[in-house]
N, C-alpha and C positions, 0 to 999 in steps of 0.2 A: 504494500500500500504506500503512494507518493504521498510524503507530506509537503508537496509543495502546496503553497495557498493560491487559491486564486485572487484574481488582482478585482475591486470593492466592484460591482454593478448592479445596476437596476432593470432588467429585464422585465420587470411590469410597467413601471413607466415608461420603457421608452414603445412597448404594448402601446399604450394607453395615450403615447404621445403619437404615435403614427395613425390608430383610426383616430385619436379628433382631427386630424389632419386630412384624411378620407371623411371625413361628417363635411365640414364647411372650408371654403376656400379661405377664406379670413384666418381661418384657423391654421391655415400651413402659411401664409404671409407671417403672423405675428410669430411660428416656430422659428421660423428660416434667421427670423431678427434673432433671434438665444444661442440655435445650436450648427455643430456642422455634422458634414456626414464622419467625421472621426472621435463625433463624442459618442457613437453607437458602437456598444460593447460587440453585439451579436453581428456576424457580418451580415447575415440576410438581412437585419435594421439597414444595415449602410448602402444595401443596395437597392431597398425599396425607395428608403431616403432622394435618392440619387436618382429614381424613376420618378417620384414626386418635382423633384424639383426642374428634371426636362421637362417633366408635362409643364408644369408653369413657365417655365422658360417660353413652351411654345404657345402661351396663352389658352393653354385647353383645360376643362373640368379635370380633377380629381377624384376620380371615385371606383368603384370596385372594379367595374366593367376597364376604362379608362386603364387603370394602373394595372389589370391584367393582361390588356394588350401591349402594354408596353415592355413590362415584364420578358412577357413572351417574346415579342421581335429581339429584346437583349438578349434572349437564350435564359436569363435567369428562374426565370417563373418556379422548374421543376427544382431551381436548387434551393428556393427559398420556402419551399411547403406547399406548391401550386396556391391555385383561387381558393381552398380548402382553407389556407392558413390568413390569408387577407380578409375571409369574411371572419375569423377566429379575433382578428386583429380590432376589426369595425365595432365587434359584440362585446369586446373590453369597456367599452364607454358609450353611455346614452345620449353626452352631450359636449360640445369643445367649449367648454364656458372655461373649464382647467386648464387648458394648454398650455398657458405659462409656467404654472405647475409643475407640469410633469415635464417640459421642457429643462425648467430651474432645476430637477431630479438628476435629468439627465447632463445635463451641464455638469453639474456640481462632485458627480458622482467620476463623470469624464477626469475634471482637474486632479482630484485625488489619482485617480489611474497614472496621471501623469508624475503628480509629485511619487509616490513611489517611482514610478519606470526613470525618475532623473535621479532617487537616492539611488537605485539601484545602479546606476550606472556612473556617478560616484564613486561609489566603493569599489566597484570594477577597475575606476582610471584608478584609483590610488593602490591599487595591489600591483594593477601591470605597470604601472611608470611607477612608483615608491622612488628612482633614484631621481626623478623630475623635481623639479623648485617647490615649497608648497603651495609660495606665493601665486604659481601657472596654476596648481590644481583647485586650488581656492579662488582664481579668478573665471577658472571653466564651469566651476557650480555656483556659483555666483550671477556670472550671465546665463547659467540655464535657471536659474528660479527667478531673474529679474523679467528674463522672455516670458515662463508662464503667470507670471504674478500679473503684468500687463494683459495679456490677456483676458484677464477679470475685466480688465479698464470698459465694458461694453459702452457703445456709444450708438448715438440714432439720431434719426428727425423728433423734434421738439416742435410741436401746434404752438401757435399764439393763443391760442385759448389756454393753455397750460402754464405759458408765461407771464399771461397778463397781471396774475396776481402778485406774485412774486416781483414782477418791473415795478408794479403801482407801491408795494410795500418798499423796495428800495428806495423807492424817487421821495416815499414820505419821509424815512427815514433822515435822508438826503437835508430836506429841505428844516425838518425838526433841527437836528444837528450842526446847519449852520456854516460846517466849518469846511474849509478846499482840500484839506490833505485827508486824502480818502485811502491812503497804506502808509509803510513805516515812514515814518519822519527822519529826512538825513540830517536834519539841523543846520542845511545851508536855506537860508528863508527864500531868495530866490528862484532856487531850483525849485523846493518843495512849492512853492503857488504854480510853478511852470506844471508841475508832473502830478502834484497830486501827490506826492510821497513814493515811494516804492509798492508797489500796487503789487497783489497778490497774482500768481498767475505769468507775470512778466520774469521774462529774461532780459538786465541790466549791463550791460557791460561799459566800464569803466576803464578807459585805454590812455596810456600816456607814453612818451620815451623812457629809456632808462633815465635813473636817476631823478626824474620830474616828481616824485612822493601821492605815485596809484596807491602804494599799501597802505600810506600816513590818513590818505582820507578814508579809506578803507575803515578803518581802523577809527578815525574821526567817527564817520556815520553807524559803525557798529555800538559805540560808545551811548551815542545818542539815543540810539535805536533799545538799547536797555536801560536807559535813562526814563524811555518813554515805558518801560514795564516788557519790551519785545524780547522772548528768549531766540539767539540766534548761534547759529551752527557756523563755526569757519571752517575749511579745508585748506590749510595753509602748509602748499607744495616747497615751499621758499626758505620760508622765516621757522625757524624750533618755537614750539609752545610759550619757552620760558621767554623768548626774545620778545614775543606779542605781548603776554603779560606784563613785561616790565615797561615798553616803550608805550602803552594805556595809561599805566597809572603814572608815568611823566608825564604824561597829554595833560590828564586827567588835573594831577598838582602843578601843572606849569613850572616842573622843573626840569633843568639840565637834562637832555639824555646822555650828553654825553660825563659831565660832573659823576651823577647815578654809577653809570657804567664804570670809571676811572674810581670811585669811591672817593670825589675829590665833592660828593655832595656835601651842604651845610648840617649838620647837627640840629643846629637851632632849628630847621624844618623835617626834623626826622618824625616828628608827630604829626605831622599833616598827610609824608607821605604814607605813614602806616595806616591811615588813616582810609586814604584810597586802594591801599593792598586789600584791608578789609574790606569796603564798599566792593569792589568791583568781586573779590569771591562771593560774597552774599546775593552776585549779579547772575540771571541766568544765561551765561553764556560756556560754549563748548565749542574746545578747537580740539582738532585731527589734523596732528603734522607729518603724517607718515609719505616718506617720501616716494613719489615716483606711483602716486596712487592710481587706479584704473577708473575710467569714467564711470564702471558699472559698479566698483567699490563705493564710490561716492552716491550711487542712487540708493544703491542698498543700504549705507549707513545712515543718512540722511533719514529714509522711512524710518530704520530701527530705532532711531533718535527721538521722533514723532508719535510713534507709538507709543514710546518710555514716558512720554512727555503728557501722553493726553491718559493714563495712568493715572497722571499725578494732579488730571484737570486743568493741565496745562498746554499753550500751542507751540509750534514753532513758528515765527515769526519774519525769519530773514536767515538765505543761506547764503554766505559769503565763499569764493573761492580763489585764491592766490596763487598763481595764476592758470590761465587757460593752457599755453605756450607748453606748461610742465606736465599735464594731464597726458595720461599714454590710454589708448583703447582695448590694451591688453591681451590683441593680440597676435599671434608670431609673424604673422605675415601681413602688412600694409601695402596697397600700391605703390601710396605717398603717402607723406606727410599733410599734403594737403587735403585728400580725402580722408584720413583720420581726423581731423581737425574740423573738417565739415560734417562727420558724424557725431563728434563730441558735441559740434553745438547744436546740433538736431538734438541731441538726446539732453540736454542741459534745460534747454527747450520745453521740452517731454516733462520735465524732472519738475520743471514752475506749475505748469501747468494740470500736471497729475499732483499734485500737493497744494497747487494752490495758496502758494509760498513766495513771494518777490525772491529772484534768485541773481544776486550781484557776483558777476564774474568778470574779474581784472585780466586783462591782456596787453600786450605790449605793441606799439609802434615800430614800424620801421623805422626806422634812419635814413636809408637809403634813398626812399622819396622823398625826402625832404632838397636834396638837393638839386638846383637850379631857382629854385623859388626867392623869391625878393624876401621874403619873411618864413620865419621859420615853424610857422602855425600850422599846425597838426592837419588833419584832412582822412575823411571816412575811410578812402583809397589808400591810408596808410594803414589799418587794420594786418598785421603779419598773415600770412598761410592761410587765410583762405576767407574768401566773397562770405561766404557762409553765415560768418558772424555779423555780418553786417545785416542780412537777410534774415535770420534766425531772430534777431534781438529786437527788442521792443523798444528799448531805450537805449542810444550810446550816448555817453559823454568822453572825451575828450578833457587831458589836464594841459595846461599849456603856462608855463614860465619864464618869461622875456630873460630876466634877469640870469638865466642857464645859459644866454646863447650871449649876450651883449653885454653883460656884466657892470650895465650902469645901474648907479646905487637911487635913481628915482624909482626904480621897479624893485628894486630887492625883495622887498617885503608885499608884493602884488604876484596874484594867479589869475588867473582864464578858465575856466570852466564852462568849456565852447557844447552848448546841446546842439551837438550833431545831427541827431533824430528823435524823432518820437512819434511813434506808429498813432498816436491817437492825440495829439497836442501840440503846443508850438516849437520852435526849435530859438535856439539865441544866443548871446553869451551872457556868461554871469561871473563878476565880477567878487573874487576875494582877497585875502589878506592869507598868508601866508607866514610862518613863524618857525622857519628851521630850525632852532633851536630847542623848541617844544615838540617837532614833527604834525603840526598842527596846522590845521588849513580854518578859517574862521570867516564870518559874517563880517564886512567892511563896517568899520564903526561910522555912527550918525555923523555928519557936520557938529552938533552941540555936543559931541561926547569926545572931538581929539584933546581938549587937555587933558579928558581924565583917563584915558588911553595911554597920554604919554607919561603920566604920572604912576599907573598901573606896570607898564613898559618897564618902569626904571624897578618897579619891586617885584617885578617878576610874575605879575598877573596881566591876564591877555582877557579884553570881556569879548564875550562870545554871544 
């Protein structure tokens, strides 16, 4: 006697789901929306499936007569039980009012079949490759449970009759509320009236040259972003843990990073900074520095984050990424670099929008197009490796700093924060202030606020 198990199905439902399908044609339109012909365990299910769905393809009824003739010209008829086992099939069910039902039976019972058939075949790779990286065999069941988890993602047509309610209750909501920033807040006021905040849903990308300080506002709007109550996730390819943590709470106390780092900080302000050590761990924020991570690592931990989080009746807020450029797809064979890069941002993409999460990803500028140009101002066409990002992304910004190219000391302390694009708003520059010393990018102070600016300036507070 084999003790092997067989793998989970449901042989009455998907019964039950094939004659409501033969009762009413409605009834195999709304199936066809749930299931496919490989969520049927029984292979004769998959090929009556598969005669149903020619006959609708060719615009013709569904019904006993119907689907035995067709059966029949397939050759299949006598292997699937003759017209003996179709009218066995119709007598299961008096009425298709279920069919979602049994369809969701069938579905559900399908994905299980699957998650076994990928453990199983898991542990298969790790026994025959055992002398392989773990990193590769953890990246290949990792992208096999991110492909079936996605497939959960169902999607359809949505009636206005369906929406109506839902628009009407947003627009009041809207209108109650009052206020323009309708996602996270970066704490550049400018932008945020521009954009709205970081809008759920959207993919952000934040692009400068090297050395222009992507991570510093990075790191500025994250600060903000939990300021405002947002727990946010960073994946920082670049920077270790401890670096991000440390160069926050300088932001944060307006002191020296470099003082801090050299331990040539003042004493007399060791209380303030402990002070932000603890604020900012009482802060919900989670970084992941691990290097040379896989874009499907990042969808996967991202969720598992989110789930941990909504546990606790909490959300995830804002996923920050440092940067694109460093992201690899995991795996062994690329054509280019630039279709890797263009499926990273498709699936980045994917990742806003299946979460429903504003997702800021920093990437870097060419250099190389910059030159010929009269001025050295950034441009969407310098986007590195690939159109993709451009196209993918909802929002670019652009950092731009005179002061890096021309080293006159009237711009020193001046940034550019050029809105590139925005799929749904206006585009512009927006003008700020800048404070290397702090790695702090900031709000241009009022006209009636530069004495007390420059009186703050000399004690080593920047207002914001």
């Amino acid at each position: 006697m084999s003790n092997e198990k067989l793998p989970p199905q449901a042989l009455d439902a998907e019964m039950a789901l094939l004659g409501s399908m033969m009762i009413e044609q409605d009834a195999l339109e709304r199936a066809i929306g749930i299931v496919r012909v490989e969520h049927f365990y029984k292979t004769a299910h998959q090929k009556i499936f598969n005669a149903m769905k020619t006959l609708a393809g060719k615009d013709q009824a569904v019904d006993l007569i119907t689907l035995t003739e067709e059966l029949k010209r397939e050759g299949f008829l006598a292997e699937i039980g003759g017209e003996r086992y179709l009218a066995e099939l119709m007598s299961k069910v008096s009425t298709a009012a279920h069919v979602e039902h049994y369809a969701k039976i069938v579905y559900d019972t399908a994905m299980v079949r699957e998650l076994i058939k990928i453990s199983t075949s898991t542990v298969e790779n790790c026994y025959k490759n055992a002398e392989q990286e773990p990193s590769d065999l953890i990246d290949d069941a990792q992208a096999k449970l991110f492909t079936l988890n996605q497939m959960q993602e169902k999607q359809g047509f949505v009636s206005t009759k369906d929406m109506a309610l839902e628009v009407m209750d947003q627009i009041e909501k809207l209108i109650i509320a009052k206020d323009p920033i309708k996602g996270v807040p970066t704490g550049f006021n400018e932008f945020d009236t521009m954009t709205g905040g970081l809008r759920k849903g959207d993919l952000i990308i934040l692009a400068a040259r090297p050395s222009q300080g992507k991570t510093a506002m990075a790191l500025n709007i994250i600060q903000n972003a939990l300021d405002k109550g947002h727990a946010v996730a960073m994946f920082s390819l670049e920077m270790g843990r401890y670096q991000i943590y440390q160069r926050m709470v300088c932001t944060a106390a307006q002191a020296s990073l470099h003082n801090v780092s050299t331990g040539m900080f003042q004493k007399s302000r060791w209380r303030e900074l402990a002070s932000k050590v603890q604020k900012l761990g009482e802060q919900p924020f989670y970084v992941d520095d691990t290097p040379g991570i896989t874009i499907t690592e990042i969808r996967m931990r991202a969720r598992r984050l989110a789930r941990e989080l909504q546990k606790q009746d909490k959300k995830l807020g804002l996923i920050v990424i440092d940067y694109i450029g460093l992201i690899t797809s995991g795996k062994a064979k690329v054509e280019s670099r630039q279709q890797e890069v263009s499926e990273i941002s498709r699936m980045l993409k994917e990742l806003a929008r299946t979460m429903n999460v504003p997702v800021l990803a920093l990437s870097q500028l060419n250099r190389n197009n910059e030159k010929g140009r009269k001025d050295n101002r950034p441009q969407l066409s310098d986007l590195r490796e690939s159109g993709s990002i451009e196209q993918d992304a909802d929002v670019v910004a652009l950092i731009h700093r005179e002061y890096y190219y021309t080293k006159q000391e009237d711009v020193k302390d001046k940034a550019l924060l050029i809105l590139a694009k925005q799929r749904n708003g206006p585009v512009g520059d927006i003008k700020l202030n800048w404070y290397s010393e702090y790695t702090m990018f900031a709000n241009p102070a009022l006209v009636s606020d530069e004495a007390a600016a420059e009186t703050f300036a000399t004690q080593g507070d920047i207002p914001l």
